[in-house]
C-alpha positions as CSV (number, residue, x, y, z in Angstrom):
1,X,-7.7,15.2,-14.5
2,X,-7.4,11.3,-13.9
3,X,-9.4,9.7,-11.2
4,X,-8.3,6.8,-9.0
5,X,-10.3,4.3,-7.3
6,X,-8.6,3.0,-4.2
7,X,-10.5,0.0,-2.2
8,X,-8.9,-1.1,1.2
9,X,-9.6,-1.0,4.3
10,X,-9.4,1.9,7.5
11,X,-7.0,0.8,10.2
12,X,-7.1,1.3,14.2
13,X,-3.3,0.5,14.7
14,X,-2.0,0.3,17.9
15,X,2.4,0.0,17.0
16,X,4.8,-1.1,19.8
17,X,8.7,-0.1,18.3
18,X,11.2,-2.5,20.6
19,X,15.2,-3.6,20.8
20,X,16.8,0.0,19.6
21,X,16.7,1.2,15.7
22,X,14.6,-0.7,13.4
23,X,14.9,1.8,10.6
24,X,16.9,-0.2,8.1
25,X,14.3,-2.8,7.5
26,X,10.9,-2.8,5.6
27,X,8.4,-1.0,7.5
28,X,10.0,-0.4,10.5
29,X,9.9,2.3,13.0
30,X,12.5,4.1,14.3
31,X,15.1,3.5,17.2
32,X,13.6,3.1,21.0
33,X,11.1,1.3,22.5
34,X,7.8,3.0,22.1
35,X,4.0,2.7,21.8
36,X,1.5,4.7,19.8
37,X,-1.4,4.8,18.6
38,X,-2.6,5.4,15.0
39,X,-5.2,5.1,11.9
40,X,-3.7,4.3,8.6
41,X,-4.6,1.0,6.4
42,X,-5.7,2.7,3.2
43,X,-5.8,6.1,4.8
44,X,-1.7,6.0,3.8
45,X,-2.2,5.8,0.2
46,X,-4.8,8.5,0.4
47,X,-3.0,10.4,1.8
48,X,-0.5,10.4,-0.3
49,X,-2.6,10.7,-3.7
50,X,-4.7,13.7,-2.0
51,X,-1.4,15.7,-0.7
52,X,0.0,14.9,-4.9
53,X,-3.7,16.2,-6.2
54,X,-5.0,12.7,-7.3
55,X,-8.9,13.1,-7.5
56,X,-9.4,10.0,-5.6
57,X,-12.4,8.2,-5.1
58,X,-12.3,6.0,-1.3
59,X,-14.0,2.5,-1.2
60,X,-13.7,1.2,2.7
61,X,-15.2,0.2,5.3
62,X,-14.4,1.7,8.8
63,X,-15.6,1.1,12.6
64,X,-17.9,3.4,13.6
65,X,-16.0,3.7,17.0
66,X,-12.9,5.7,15.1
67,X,-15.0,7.7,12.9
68,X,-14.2,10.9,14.4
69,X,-11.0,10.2,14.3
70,X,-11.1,9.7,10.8
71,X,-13.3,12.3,10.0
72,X,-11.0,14.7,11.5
73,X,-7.9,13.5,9.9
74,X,-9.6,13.5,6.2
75,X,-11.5,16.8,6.3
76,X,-9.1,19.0,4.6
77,X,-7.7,16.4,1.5
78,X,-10.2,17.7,-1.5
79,X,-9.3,15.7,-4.0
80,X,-10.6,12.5,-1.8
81,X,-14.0,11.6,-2.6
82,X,-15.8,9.5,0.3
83,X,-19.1,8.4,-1.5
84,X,-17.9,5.0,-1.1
85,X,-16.5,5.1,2.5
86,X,-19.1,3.3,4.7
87,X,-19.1,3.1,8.6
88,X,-20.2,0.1,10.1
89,X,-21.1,-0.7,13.7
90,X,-18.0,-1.3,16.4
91,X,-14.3,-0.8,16.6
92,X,-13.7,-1.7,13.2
93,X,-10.2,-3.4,11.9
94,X,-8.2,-3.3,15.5
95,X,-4.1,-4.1,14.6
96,X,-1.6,-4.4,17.2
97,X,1.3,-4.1,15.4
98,X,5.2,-4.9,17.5
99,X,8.3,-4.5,15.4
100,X,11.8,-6.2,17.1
101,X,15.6,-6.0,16.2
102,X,15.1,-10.1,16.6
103,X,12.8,-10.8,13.5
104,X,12.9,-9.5,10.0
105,X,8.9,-8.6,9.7
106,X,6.4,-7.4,12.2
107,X,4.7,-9.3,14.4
108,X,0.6,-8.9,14.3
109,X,-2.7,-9.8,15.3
110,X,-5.6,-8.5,14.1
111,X,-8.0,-8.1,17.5
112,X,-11.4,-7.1,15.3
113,X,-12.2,-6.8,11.6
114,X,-15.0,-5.4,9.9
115,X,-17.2,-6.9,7.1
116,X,-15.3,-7.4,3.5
117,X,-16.5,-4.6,0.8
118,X,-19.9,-4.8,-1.1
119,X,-18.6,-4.5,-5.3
120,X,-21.4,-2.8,-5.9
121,X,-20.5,0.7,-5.1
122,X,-17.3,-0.1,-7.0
123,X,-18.6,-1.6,-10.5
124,X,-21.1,1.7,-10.3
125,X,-18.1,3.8,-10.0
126,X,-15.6,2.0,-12.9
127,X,-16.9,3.9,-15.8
128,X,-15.5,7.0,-14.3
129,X,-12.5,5.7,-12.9
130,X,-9.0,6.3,-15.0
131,X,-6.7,4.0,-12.6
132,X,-7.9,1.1,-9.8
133,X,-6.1,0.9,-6.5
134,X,-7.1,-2.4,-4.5
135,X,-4.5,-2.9,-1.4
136,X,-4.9,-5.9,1.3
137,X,-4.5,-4.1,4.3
138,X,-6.3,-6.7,6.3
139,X,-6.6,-10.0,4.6
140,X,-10.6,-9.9,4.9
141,X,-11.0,-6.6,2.7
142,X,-12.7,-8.6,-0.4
143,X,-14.0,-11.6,-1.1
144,X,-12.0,-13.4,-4.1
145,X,-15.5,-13.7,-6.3
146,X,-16.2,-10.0,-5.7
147,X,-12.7,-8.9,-6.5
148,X,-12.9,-11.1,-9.6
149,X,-16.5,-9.1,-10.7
150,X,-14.6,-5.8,-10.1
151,X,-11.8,-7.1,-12.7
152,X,-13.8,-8.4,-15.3
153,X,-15.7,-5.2,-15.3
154,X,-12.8,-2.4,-15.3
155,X,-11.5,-0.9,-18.3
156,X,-8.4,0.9,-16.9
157,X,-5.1,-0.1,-15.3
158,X,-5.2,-1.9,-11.5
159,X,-2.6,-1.6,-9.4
160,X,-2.8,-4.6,-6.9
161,X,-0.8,-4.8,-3.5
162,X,-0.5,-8.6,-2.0
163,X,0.0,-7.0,1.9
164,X,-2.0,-9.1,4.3
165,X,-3.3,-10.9,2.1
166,X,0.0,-13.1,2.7
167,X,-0.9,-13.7,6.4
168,X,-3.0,-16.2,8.3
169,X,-7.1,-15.4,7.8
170,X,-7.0,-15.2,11.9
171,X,-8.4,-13.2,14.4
172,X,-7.1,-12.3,18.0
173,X,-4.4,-14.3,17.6
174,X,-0.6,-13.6,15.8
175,X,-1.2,-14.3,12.2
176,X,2.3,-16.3,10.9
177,X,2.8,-16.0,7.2
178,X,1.1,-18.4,5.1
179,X,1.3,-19.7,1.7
180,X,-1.1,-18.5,-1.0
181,X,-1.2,-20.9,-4.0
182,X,-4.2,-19.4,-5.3
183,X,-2.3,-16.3,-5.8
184,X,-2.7,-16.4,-9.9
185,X,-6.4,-16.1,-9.2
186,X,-6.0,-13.0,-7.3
187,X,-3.5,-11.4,-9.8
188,X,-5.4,-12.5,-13.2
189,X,-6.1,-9.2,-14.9
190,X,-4.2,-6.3,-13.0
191,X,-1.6,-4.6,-14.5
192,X,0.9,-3.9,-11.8
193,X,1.7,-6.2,-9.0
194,X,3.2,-4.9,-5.2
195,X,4.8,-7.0,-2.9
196,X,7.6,-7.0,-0.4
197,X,10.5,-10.0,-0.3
198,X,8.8,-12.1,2.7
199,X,5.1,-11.7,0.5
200,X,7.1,-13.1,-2.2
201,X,8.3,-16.3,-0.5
202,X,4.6,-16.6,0.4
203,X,3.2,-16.5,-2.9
204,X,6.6,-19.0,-4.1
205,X,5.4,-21.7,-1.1
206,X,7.9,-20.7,1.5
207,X,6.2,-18.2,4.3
208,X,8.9,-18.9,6.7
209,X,12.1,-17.2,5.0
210,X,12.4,-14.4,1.9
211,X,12.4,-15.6,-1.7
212,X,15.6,-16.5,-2.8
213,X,17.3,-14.7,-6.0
214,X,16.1,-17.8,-8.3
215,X,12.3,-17.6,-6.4
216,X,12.1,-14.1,-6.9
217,X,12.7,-14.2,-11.0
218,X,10.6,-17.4,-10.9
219,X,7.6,-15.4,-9.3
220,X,8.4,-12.4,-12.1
221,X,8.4,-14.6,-15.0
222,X,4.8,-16.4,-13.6
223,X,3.7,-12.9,-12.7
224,X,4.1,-11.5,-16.0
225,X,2.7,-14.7,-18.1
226,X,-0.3,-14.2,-16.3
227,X,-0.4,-10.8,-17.8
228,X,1.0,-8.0,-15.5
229,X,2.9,-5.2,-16.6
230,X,5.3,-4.5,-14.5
231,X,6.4,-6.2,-10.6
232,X,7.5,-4.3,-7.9
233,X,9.4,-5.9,-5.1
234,X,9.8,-3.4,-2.2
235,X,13.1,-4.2,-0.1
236,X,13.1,-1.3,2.6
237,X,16.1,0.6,2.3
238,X,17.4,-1.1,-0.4
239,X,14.7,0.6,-2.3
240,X,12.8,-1.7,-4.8
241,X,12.8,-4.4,-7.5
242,X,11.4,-3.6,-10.6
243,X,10.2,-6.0,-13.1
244,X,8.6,-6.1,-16.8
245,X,8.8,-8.1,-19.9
246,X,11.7,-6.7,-20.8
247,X,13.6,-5.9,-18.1
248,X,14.6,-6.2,-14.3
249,X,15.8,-3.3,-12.6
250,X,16.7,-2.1,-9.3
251,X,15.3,0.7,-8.0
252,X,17.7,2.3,-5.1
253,X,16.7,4.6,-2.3
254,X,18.2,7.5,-1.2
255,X,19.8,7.7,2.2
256,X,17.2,8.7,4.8
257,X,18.4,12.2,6.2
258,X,16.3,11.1,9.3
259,X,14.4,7.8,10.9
260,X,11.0,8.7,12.7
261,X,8.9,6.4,11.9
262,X,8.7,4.2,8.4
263,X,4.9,3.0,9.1
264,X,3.3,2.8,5.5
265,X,6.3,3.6,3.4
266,X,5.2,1.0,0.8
267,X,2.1,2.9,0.7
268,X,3.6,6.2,0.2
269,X,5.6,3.9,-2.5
270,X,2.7,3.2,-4.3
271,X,0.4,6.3,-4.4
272,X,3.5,8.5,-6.0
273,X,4.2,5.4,-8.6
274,X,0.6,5.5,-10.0
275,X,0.4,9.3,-9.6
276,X,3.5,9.0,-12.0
277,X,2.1,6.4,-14.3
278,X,-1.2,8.9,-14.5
279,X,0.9,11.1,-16.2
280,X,2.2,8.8,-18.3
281,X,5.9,8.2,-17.4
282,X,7.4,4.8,-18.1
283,X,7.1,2.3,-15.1
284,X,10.9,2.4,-13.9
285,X,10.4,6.3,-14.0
286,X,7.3,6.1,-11.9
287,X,9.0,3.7,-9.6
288,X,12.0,5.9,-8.7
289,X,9.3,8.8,-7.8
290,X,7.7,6.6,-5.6
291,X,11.1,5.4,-3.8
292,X,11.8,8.5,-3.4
293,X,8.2,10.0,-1.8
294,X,9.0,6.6,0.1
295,X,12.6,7.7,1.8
296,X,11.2,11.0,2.9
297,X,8.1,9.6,4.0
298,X,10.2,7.8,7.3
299,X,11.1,11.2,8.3
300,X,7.8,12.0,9.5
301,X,4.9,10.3,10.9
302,X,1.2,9.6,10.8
303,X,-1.7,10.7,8.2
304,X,-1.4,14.0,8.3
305,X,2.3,14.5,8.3
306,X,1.8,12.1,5.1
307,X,-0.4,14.4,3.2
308,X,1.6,17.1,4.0
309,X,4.8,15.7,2.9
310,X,3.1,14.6,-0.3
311,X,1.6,17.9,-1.2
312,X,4.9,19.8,-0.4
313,X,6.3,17.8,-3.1
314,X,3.3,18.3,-5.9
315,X,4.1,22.0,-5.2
316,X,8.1,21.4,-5.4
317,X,7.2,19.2,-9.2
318,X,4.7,22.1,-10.0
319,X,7.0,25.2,-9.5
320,X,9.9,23.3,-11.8
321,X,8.1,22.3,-14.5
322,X,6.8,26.2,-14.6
323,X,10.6,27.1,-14.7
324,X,10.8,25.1,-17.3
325,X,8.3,26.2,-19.6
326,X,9.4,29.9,-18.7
């Protein structure tokens, strides 16, 4: 069966949820003011590839102050191999995370990070890998001369999600969005490209408003010269912007049957995308599975509520296509 490398990095989220619903907008949670804490980060995308039966193989680093925590919540996902999770002294990558009716995005400031991930135990592990996964879930997760050794080396698809690496390189402080005109250097090599409409107008020069419609082709066009597949712009409930040589296509999403919380839904996005591409279906195809893992994903909430959602649907795939060979 395929294997997947995924490098990111472990998250100690603490989420405040203000100002009534918040459902309809990307990543979100739902309606009253609350606060909770979580661990997610890469842990979301696990998740979600060990609930679908992914072999997965995890390259992270995590504070060794939530490592039971972590332990705990990834005990039971099989398919995860954590060879290449490391745990490193203190309270690892701290978010406090507040979402408001008043601003489009989240607000955040990263209160500790830990140290940016060693290649090594990733160029080791590249013969044997059948997809790459590398998502920014803290800005500092690689430096850009590792990441570019880890590219020149792998042999199989990447799929590469922009994420933090949009924000301000700040700690203990918010962290505004920022523009990244090196962003061609990051992207040079992968083969499909995730971001959502404010990371956009970031990577097009303007981190203070969404890409316009012109921006957004722009960024698609200069995207796929420098040799990506396919683009996908994530828009929340509008479901997600798909983009290849050939074509541009919306992707919709379902209506949510019920909010709870819509904490890595771009994650959830992502993992069933590439466990669709792993079995080969076109990219538009793969897309719609994901927005659709996506939608159902804001119904529940946290790790383990994610892995079981995912692995209820691997067993709802499994039993039709047996009907249909019967």
């Amino acid at each position: 069966m395929s294997r997947c490398g995924l490098i990111g990095t472990i998250t100690s989220d603490i989420i405040t949820a203000e100002d009534g619903p918040g459902a309809a907008r990307e990543g979100a949670v739902a309606a009253g003011a609350r606060t909770f804490h979580t661990i997610g980060g890469i842990l979301y995308q696990a998740a979600a590839l060990s609930g679908l039966g992914v072999p997965a193989a995890l390259f992270s680093h995590c504070g060794e102050a939530i490592r039971p925590d972590v332990e705990a919540i990834i005990g039971d996902w099989q398919t995860l191999d954590r060879s290449g999770l490391a745990f490193v002294p203190g309270p690892g990558n701290r978010v406090v995370l507040r979402y408001t009716e008043r601003s489009r995005e989240r607000e955040e400031v990263l209160e500790s990070v830990v140290p940016p991930l060693d290649p090594e135990p990733v160029l080791r592990a590249l013969p044997g890998l059948d997809f790459l996964m590398m998502v920014f879930n803290s800005g500092f997760d690689i430096s850009l001369p590792d990441w570019r050794k880890i590219v020149s080396k792998a042999a199989c698809p990447i799929w590469f999600d922009i994420h933090s690496l949009a924000l301000e390189p700040r700690v203990g402080a918010h962290r505004n969005y920022r523009a990244l005109p090196d962003w061609p250097e990051w992207v040079k090599g992968v083969t499909y490209l995730q971001a959502n409409r404010q990371e956009v107008g970031c990577l097009m020069g303007h981190p203070e408003r969404w890409a316009d419609e012109g921006e957004i082709r722009d960024f698609f066009r200069r995207a796929i010269a420098a040799g990506v597949r396919a683009i996908f712009m994530t828009m929340g409930k509008d479901g997600v912007l798909a983009a290849t040589l050939e074509e541009i296509r919306r992707v919709p999403a379902p209506v949510a049957s019920e909010v709870v919380d819509a904490t890595g839904c771009g994650d959830v996005f992502a993992a069933a995308s590439v466990d669709g591409l792993l079995r080969g279906e076109p990219e538009f195809q793969a897309a719609a599975a994901g927005v659709g893992l996506a939608t159902q994903a804001v119904a529940v909430s946290g790790l383990r509520e994610t892995f079981s959602l995912a692995s209820r649907a691997s067993h709802r795939e499994s039993a039709i296509i047996k009907d249909r060979r019967s």
